[in-house]
Backbone bond lengths (Angstrom), bond angles and torsions (degrees), N, CA, C in turn:
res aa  C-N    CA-C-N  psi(-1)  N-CA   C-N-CA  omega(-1)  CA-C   N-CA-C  phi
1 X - - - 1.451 - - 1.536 108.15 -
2 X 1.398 109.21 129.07 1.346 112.17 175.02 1.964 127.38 -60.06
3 X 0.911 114.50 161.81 1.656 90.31 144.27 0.986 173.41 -20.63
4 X 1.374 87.84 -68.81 1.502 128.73 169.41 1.791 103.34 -63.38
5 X 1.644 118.11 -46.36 0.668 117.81 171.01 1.269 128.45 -74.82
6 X 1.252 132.31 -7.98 1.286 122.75 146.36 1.354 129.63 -62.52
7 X 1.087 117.90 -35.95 1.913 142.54 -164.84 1.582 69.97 -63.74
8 X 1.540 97.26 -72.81 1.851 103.47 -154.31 2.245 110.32 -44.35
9 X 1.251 97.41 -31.48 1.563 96.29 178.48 1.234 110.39 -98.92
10 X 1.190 123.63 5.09 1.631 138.95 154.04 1.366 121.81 -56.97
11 X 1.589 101.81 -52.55 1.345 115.35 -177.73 1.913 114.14 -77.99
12 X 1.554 84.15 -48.62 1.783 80.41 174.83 1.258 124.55 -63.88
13 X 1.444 123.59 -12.98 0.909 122.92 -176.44 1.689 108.81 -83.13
14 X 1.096 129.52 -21.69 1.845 137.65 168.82 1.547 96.74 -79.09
15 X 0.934 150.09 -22.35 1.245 157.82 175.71 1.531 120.50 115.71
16 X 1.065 118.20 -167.75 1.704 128.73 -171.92 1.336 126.74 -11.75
17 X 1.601 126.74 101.89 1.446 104.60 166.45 1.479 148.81 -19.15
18 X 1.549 88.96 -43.28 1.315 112.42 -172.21 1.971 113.13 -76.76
19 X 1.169 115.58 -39.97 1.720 128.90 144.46 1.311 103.94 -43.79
20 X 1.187 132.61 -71.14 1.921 131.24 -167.99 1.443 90.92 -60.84
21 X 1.099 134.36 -37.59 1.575 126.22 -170.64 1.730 112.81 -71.43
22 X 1.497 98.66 -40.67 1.382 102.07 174.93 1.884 118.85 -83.68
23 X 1.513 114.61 -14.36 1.205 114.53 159.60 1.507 132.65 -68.29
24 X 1.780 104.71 -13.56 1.365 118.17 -167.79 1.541 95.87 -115.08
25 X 1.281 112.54 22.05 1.670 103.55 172.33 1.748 117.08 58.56
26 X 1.297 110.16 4.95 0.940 109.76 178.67 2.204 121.77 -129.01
27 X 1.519 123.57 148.93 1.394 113.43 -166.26 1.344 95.68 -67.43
28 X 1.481 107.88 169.59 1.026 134.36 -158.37 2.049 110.94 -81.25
29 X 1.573 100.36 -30.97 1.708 117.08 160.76 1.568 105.44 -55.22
30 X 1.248 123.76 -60.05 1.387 131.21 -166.19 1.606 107.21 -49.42
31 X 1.424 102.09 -53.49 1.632 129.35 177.81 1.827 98.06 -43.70
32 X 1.603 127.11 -63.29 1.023 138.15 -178.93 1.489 113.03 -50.88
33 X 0.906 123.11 -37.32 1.737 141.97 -167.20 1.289 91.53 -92.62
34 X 1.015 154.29 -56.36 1.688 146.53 -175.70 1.386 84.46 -68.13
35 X 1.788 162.16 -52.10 1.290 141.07 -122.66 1.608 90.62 -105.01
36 X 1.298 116.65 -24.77 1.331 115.39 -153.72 1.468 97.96 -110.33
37 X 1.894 121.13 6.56 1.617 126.54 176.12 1.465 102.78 74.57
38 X 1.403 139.50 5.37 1.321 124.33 -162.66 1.977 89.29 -96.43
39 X 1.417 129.80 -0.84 1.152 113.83 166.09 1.504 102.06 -159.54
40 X 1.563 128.87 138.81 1.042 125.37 152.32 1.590 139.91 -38.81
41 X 1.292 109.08 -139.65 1.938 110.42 -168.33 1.157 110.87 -179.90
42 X 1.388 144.07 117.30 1.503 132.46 141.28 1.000 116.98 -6.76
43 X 1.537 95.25 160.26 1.904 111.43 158.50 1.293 90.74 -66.02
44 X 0.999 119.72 -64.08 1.850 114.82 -143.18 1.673 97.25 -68.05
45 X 1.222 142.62 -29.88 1.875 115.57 160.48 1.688 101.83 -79.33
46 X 1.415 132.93 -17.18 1.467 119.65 -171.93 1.604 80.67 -60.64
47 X 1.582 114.61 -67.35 1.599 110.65 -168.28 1.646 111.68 -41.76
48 X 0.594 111.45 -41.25 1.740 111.91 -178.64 1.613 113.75 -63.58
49 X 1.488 102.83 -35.12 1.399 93.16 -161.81 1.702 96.22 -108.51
50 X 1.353 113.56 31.32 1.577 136.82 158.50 1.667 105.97 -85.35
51 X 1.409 95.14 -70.74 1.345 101.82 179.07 1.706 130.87 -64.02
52 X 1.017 92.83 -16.32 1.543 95.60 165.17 1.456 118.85 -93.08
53 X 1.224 130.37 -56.73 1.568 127.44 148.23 1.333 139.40 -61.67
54 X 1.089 101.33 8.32 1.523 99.74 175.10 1.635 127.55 42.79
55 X 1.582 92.25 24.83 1.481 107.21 159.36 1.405 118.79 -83.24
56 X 1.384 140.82 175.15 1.420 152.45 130.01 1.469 136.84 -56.73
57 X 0.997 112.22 109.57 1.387 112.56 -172.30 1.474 113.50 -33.70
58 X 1.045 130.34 -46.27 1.365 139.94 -177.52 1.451 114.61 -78.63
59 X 1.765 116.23 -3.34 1.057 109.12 162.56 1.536 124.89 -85.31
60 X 1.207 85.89 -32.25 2.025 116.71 172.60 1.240 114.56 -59.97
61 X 1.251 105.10 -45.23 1.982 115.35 -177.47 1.478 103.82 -62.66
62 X 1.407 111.52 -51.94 1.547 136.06 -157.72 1.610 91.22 -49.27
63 X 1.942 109.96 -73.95 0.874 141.38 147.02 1.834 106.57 10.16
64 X 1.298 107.25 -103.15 1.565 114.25 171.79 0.952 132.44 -52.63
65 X 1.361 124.12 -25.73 1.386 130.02 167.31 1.295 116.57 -41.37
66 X 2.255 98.97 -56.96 1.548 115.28 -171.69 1.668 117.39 -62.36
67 X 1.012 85.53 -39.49 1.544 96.30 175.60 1.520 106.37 -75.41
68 X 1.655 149.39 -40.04 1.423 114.00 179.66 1.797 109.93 -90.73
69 X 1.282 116.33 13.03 1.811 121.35 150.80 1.486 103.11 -62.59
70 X 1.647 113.53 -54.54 1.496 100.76 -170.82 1.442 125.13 -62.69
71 X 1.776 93.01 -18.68 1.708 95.89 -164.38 1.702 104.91 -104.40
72 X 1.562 109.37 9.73 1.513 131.68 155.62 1.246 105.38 -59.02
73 X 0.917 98.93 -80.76 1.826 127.23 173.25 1.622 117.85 -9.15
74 X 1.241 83.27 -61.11 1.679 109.63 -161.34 1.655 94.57 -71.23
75 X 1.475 102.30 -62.33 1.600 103.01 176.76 1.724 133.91 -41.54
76 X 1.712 96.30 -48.15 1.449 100.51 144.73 1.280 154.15 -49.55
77 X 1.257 102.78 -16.12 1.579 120.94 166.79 1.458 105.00 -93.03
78 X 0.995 123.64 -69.36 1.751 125.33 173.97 1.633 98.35 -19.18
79 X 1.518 108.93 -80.18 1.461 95.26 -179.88 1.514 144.80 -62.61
80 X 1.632 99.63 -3.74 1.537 103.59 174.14 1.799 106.12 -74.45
81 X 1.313 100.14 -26.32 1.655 104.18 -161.05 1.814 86.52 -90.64
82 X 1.015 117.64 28.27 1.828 125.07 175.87 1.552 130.14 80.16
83 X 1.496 92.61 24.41 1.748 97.57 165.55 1.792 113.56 131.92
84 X 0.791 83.00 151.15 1.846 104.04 -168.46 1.580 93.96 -64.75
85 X 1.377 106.63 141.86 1.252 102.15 169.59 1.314 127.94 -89.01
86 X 1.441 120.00 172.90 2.060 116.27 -163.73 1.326 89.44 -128.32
């Protein structure tokens, strides 16, 4: 299990994405895009979304980091084979 996938069964497990999204000041898309590595996060929701999961920041960072290498990755291939997809 990844990271990410912990964070992600971290959160479901307190209930609703869409609640964790509105506890972190942030929509509920944005929330999806940080779980799935397709976008990072501030300190100030990393801090939030410490204190609500009772993770480590550095587990979270670690976490997202790994996941937007993979989704580096991926993008780099899209465009070798002639362009990112729309």
């Amino acid at each position: 299990m990844t990271g990410l996938q912990v964070l992600a069964n971290k959160i479901d497990e307190l209930g609703s994405r869409v609640d964790f999204a509105r506890q972190l000041d942030i929509s509920e898309p944005h929330l999806s895009m940080i779980l799935s590595g397709r976008r990072g996060f501030s300190v100030k929701v990393g801090l939030k979304i410490c204190n609500l999961t009772g993770l480590s920041l550095e587990q979270i960072a670690a976490s997202v980091a790994g996941a937007n290498n993979r989704s580096a990755k991926a993008s780099g291939r899209r465009a070798a084979k002639g362009g990112a997809r729309r």
